[in-house]
Structures are given as C-alpha cells and as structure tokens.
DSSP file (Angstrom, degrees, kcal/mol; ACC not computed):
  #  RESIDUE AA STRUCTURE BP1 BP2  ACC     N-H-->O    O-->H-N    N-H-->O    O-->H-N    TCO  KAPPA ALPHA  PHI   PSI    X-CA   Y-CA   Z-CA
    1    1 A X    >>        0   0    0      0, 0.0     3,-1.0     0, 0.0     4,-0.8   0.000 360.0 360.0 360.0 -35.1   -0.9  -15.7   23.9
    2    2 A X  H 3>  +     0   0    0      1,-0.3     4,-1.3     2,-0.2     3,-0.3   0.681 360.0  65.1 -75.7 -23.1   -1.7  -17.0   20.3
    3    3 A X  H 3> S+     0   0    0      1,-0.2     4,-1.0     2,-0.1    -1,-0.3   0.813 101.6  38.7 -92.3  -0.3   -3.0  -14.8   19.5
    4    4 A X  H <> S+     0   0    0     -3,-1.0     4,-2.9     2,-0.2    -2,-0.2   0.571 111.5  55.9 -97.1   5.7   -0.5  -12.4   19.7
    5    5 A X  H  X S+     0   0    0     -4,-0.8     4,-0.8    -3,-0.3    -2,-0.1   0.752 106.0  58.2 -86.6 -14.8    2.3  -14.7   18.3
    6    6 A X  H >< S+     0   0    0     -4,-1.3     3,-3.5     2,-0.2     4,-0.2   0.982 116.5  42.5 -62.0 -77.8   -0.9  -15.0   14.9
    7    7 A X  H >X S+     0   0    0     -4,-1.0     4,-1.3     1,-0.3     3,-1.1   0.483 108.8  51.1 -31.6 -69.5   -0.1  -11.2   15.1
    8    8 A X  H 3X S+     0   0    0     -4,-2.9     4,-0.7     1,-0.3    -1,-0.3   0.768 115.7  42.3  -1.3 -64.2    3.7  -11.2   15.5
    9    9 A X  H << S+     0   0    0     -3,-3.5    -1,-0.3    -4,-0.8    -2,-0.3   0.142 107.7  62.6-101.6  16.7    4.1  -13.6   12.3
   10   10 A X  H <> S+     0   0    0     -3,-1.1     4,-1.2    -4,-0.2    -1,-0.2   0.546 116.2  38.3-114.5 -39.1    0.9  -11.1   10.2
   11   11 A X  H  X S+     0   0    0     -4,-1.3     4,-1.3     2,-0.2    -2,-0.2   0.562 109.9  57.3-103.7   4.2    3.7   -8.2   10.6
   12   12 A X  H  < S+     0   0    0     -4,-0.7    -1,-0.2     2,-0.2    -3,-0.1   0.329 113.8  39.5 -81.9  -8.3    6.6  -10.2   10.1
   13   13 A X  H  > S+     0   0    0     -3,-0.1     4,-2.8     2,-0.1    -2,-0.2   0.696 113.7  55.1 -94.9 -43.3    5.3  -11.1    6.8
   14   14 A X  H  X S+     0   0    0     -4,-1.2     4,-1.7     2,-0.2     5,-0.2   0.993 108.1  47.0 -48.5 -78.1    4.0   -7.8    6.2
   15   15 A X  H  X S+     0   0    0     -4,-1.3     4,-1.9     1,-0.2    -1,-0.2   0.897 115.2  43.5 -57.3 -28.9    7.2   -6.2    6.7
   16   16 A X  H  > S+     0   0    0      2,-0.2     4,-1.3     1,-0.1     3,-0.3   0.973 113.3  55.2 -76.8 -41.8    9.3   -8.8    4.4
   17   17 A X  H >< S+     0   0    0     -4,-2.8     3,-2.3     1,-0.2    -2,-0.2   0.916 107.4  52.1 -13.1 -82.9    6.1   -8.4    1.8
   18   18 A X  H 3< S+     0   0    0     -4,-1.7    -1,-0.2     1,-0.3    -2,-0.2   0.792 103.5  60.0 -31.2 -53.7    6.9   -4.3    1.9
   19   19 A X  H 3< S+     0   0    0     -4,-1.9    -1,-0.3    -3,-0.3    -2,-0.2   0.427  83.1 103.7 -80.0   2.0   10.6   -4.9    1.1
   20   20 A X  S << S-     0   0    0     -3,-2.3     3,-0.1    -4,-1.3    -3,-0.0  -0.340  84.6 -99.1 -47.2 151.4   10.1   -6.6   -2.2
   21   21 A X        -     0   0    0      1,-0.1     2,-0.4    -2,-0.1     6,-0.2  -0.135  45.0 -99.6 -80.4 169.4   10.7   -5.0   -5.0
   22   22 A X  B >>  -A   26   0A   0      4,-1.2     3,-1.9     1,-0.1     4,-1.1  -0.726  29.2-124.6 -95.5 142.7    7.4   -3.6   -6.8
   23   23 A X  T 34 S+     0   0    0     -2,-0.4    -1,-0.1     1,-0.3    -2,-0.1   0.780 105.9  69.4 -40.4 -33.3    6.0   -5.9   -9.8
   24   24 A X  T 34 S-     0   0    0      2,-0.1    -1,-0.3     1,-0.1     3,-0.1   0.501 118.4-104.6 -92.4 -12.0    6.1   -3.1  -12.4
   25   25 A X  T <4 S+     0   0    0     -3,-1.9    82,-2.5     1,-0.4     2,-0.4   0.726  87.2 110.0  88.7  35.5   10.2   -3.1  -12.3
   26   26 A X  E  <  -AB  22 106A   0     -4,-1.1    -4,-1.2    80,-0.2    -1,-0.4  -0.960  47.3-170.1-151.9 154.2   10.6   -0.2  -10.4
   27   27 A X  E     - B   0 105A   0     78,-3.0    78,-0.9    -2,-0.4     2,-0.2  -0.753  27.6-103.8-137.8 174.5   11.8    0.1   -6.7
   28   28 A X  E >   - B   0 104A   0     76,-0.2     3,-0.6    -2,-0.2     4,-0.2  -0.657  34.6-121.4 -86.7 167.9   11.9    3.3   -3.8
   29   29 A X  G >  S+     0   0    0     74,-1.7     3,-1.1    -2,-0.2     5,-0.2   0.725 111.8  65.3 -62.4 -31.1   15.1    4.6   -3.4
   30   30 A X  G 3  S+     0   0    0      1,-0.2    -1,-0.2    73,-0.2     5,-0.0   0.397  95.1  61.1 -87.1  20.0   15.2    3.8    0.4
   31   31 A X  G <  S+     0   0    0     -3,-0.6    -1,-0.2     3,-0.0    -2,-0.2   0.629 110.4  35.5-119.3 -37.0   15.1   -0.3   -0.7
   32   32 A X  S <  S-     0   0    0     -3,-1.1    22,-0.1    -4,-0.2    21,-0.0  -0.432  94.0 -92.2-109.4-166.8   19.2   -0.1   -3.2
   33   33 A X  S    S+     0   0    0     20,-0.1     2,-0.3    19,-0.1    21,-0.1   0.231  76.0 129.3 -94.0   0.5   22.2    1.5   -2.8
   34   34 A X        -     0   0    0     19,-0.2     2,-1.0    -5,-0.2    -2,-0.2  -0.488  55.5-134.3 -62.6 112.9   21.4    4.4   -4.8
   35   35 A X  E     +G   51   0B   0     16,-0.6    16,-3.1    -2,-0.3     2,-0.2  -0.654  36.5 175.8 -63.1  97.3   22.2    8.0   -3.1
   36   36 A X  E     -G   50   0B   0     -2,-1.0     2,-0.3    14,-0.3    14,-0.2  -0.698  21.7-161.7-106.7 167.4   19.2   10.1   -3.7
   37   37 A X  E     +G   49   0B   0     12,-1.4    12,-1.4    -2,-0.2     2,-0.4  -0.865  15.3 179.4-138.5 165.1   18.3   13.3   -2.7
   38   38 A X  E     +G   48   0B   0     10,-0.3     2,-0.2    -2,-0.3    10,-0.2  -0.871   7.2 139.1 168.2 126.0   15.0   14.5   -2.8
   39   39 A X        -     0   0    0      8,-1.4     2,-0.4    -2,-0.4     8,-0.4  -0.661  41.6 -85.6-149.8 178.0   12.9   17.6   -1.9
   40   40 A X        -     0   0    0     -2,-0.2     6,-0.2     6,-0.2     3,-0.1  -0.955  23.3-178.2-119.7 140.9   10.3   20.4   -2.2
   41   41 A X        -     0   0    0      4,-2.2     2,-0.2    -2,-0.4     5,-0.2   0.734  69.7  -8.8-100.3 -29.6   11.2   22.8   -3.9
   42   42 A X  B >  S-H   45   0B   0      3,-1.2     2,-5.3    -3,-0.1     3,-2.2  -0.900  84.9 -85.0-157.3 177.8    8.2   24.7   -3.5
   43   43 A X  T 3  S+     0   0    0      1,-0.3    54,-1.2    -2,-0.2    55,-0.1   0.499 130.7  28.8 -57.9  25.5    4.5   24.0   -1.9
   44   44 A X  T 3  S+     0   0    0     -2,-5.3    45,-2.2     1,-0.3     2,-0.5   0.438 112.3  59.8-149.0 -13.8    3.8   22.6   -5.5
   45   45 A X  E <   -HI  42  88B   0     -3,-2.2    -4,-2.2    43,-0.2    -3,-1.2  -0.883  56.4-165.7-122.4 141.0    6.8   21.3   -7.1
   46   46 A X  E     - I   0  87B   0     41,-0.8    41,-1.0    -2,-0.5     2,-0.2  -0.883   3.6-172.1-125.1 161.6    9.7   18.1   -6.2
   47   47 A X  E     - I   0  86B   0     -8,-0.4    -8,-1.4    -2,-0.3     2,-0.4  -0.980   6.3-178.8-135.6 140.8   12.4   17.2   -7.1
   48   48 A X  E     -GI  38  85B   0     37,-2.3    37,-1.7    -2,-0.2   -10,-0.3  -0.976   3.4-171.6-148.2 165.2   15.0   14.5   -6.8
   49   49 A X  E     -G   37   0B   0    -12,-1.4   -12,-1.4    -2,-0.4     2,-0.4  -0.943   4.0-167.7-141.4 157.0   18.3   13.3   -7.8
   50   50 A X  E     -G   36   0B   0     -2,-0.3   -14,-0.3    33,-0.2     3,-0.2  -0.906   5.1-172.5-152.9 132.8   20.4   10.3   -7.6
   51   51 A X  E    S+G   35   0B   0    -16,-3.1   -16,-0.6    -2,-0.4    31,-0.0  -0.648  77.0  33.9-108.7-173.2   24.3    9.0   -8.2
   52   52 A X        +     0   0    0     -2,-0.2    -1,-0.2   -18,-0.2   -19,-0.1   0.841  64.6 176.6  46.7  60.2   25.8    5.5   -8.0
   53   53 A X    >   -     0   0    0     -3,-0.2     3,-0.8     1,-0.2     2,-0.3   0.717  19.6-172.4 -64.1 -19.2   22.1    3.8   -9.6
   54   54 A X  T 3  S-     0   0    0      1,-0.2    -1,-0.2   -21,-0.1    -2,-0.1  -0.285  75.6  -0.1  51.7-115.2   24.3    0.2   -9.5
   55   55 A X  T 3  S+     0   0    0     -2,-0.3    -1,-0.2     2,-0.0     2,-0.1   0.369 116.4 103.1 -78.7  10.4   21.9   -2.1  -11.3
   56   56 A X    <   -     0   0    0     -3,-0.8    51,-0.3     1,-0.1     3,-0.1  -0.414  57.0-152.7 -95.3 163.1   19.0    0.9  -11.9
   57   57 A X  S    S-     0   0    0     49,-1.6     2,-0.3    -2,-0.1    50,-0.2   0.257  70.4 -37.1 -86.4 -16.0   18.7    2.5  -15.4
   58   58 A X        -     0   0    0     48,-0.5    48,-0.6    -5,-0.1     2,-0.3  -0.943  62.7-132.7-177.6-161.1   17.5    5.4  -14.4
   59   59 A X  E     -DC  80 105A   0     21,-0.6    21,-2.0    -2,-0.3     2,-0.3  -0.935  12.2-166.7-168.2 164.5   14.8    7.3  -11.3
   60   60 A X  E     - C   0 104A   0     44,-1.2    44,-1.9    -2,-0.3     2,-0.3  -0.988  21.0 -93.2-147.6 157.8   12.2    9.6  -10.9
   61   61 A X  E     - C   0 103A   0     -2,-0.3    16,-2.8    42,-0.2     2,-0.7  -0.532  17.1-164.3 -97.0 159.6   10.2   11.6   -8.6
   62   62 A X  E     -EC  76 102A   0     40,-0.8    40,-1.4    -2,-0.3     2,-0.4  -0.808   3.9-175.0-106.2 114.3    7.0   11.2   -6.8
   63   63 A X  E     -EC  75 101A   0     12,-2.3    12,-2.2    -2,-0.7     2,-0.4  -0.785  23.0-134.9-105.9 157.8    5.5   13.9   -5.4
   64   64 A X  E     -E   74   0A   0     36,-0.8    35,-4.1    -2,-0.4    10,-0.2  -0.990  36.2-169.1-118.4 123.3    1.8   13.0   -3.0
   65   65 A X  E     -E   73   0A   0      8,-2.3     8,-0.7    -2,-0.4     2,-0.3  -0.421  16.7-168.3-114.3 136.8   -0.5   15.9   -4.4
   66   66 A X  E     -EF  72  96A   0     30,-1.6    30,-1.6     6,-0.2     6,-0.2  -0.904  22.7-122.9-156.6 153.0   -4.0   17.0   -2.9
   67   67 A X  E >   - F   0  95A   0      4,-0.9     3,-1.6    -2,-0.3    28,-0.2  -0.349  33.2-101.0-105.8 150.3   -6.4   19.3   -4.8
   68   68 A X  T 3  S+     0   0    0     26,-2.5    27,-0.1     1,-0.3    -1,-0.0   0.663 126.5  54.9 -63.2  -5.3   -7.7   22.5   -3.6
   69   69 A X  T 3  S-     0   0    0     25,-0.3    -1,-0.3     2,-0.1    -2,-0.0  -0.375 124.8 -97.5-122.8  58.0  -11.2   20.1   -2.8
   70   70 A X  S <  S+     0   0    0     -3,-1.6     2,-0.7     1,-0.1    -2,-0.1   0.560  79.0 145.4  87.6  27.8   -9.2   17.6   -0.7
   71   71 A X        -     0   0    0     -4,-0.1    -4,-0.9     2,-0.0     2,-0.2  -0.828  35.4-156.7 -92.4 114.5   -8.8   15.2   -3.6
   72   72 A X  E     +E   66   0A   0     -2,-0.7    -6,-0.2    -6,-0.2     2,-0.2  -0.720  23.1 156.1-104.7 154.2   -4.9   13.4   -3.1
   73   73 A X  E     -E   65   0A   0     -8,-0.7    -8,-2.3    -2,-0.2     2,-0.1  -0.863  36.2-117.7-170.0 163.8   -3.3   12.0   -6.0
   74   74 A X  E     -E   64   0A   0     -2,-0.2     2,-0.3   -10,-0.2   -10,-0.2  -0.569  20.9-162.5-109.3 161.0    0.2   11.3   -6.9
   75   75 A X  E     -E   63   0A   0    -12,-2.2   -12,-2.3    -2,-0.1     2,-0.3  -0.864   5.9-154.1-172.1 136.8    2.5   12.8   -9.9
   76   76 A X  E     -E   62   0A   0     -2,-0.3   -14,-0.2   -14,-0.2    12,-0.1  -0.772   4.7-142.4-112.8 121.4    5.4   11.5  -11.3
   77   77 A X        -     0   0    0    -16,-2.8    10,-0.1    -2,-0.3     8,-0.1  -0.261  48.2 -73.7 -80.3 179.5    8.5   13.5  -13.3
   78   78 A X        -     0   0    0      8,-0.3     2,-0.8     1,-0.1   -17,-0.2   0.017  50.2-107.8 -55.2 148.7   10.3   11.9  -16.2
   79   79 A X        +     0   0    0    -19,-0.1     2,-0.2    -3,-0.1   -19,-0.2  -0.891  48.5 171.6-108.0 139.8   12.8    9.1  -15.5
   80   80 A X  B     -D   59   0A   0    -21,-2.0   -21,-0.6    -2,-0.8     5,-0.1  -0.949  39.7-132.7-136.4 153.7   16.3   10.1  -16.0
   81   81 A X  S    S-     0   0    0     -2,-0.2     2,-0.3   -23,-0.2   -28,-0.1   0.676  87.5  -7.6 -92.4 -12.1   20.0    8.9  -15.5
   82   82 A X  S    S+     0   0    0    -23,-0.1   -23,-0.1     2,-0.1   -31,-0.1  -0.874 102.5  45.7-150.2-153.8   21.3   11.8  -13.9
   83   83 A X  S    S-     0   0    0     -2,-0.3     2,-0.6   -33,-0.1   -33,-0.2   0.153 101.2 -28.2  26.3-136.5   20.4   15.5  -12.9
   84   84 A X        -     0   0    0    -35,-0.1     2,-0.6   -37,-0.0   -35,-0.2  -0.701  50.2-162.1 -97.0 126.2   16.9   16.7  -11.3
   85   85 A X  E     -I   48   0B   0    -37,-1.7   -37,-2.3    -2,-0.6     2,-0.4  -0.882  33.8-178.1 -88.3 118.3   13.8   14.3  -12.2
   86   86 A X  E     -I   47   0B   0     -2,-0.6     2,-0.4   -39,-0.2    -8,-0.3  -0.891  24.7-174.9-149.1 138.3   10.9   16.8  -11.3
   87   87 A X  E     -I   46   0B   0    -41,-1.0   -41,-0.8    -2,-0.4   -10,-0.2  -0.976  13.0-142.2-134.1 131.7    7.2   17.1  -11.1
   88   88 A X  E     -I   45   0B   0     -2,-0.4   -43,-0.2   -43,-0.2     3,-0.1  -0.140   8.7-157.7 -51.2 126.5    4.2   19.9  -10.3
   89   89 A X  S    S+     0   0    0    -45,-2.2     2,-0.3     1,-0.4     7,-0.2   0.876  83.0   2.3 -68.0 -52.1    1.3   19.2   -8.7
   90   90 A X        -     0   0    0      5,-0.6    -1,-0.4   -46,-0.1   -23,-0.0  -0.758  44.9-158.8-124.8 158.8   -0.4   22.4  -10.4
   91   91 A X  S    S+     0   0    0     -2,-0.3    -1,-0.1    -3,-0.1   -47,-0.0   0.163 100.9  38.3 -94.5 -22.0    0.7   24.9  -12.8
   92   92 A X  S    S-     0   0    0      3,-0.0    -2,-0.0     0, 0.0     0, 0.0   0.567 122.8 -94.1-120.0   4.7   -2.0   27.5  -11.7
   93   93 A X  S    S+     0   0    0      2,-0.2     3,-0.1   -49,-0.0    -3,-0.0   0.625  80.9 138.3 118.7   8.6   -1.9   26.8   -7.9
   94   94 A X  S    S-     0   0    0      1,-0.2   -26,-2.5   -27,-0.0   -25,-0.3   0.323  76.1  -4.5 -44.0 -22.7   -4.9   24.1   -7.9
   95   95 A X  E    S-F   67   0A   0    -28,-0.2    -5,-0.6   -27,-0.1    -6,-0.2  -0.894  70.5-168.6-177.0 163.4   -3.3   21.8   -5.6
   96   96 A X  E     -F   66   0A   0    -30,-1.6   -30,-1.6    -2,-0.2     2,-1.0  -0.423  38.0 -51.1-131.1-147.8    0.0   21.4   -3.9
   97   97 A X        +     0   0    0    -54,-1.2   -32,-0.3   -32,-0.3   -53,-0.1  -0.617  46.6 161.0 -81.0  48.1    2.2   19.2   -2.0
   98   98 A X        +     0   0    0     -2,-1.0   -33,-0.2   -32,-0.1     2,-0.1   0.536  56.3  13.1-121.4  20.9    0.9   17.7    0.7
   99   99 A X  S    S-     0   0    0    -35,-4.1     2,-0.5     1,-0.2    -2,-0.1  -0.356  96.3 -26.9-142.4-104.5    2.7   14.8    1.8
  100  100 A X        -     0   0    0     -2,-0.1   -36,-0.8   -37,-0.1     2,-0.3  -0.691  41.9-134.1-100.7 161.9    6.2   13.3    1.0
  101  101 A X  E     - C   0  63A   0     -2,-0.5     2,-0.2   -38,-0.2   -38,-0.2  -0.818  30.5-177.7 -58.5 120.6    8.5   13.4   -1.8
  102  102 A X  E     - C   0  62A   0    -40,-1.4   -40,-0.8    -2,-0.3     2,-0.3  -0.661  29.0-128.3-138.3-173.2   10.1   10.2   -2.9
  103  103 A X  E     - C   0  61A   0     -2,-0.2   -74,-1.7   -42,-0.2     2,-0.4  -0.973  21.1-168.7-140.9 120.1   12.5    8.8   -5.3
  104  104 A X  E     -BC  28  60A   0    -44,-1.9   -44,-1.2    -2,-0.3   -76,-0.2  -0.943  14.8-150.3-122.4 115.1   11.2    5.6   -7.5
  105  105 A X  E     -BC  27  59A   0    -78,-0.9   -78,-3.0    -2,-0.4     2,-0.4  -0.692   8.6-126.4-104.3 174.7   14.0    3.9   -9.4
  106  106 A X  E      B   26   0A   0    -48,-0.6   -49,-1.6    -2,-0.2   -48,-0.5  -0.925 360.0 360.0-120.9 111.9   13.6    1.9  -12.9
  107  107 A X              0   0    0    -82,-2.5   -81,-0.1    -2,-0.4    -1,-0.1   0.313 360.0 360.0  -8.3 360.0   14.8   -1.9  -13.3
C-alpha cells in the first residue's frame, strides 16, 4: 500500500512539473488561452496559427521530423504574431513528418 501512495505522489508531481512553463520563455499552446490551429499540410511540411496570444509576443510551429534512416528530430518555423508560422522537414523528400505538430508560444 505505500508503495503505491510513493507512486501516486511521483505522478502527481510529475504532472504539476509538466504544466510549468518551459525555462527558455516559451510555452505549448495547449498550456494559455491562445486559439491555435495547427496541421500538416503535407507528409513534410506544418503549419500553425494562432489569435487572442494574451500575454504571448508571438508562436511558432514544431513539426517531429524522422529521416529517411530512422533518425527523429524536431524543426521549428519562424516566430510570428499573426498568420501561418511554418516549417519543412525536407526540401528534397529526405525525411517527413512523422509524429505531431504543435504550437510553441514566445514569453
């Protein structure tokens, strides 16, 4: 029985940990009140958008990337205060898309 209550209180810390903001100044969209939208656009490119930033200067997106030799990595568009923030995995088709799309906003 303690030892699941250690457990209990290791993922009740965990989860409040997770909802902190990230050190760097920069937050996910699903964490404010900022309406994003956020997509593939096609197996190589996201995109994302966002209104009502509140207290944000700005967002961008994060696309999760993997290489045609199984290598994942992440890659990040511009940050901007309105219209589409968007970024490419590849330009010649070298890797694509191959998890989620997100929206990272800027402090």
């Amino acid at each position: 029985m303690v030892k699941f209550k250690s457990l209990a209180l290791a993922g009740v810390l965990a989860a409040g940990l997770l909802s902190l903001p990230l050190a760097s100044g920069t937050a996910f969209a699903g964490t404010s009140t900022a309406s994003c939208v956020k997509e593939k656009v096609s197996g190589y490119t996201g995109r994302a958008s966002c209104i009502n930033l509140g207290g944000y200067n700005g967002y961008r997106v994060v696309v999760e990337c993997v290489s045609n030799s199984g290598r994942r990595f992440d890659v990040t568009g511009p940050y901007v205060r309105s219209g589409w923030s968007t970024a490419s995995c590849s330009g010649n088709g070298a890797a694509g898309i191959s998890g989620f799309v997100d929206v990272e906003l800027q402090y």
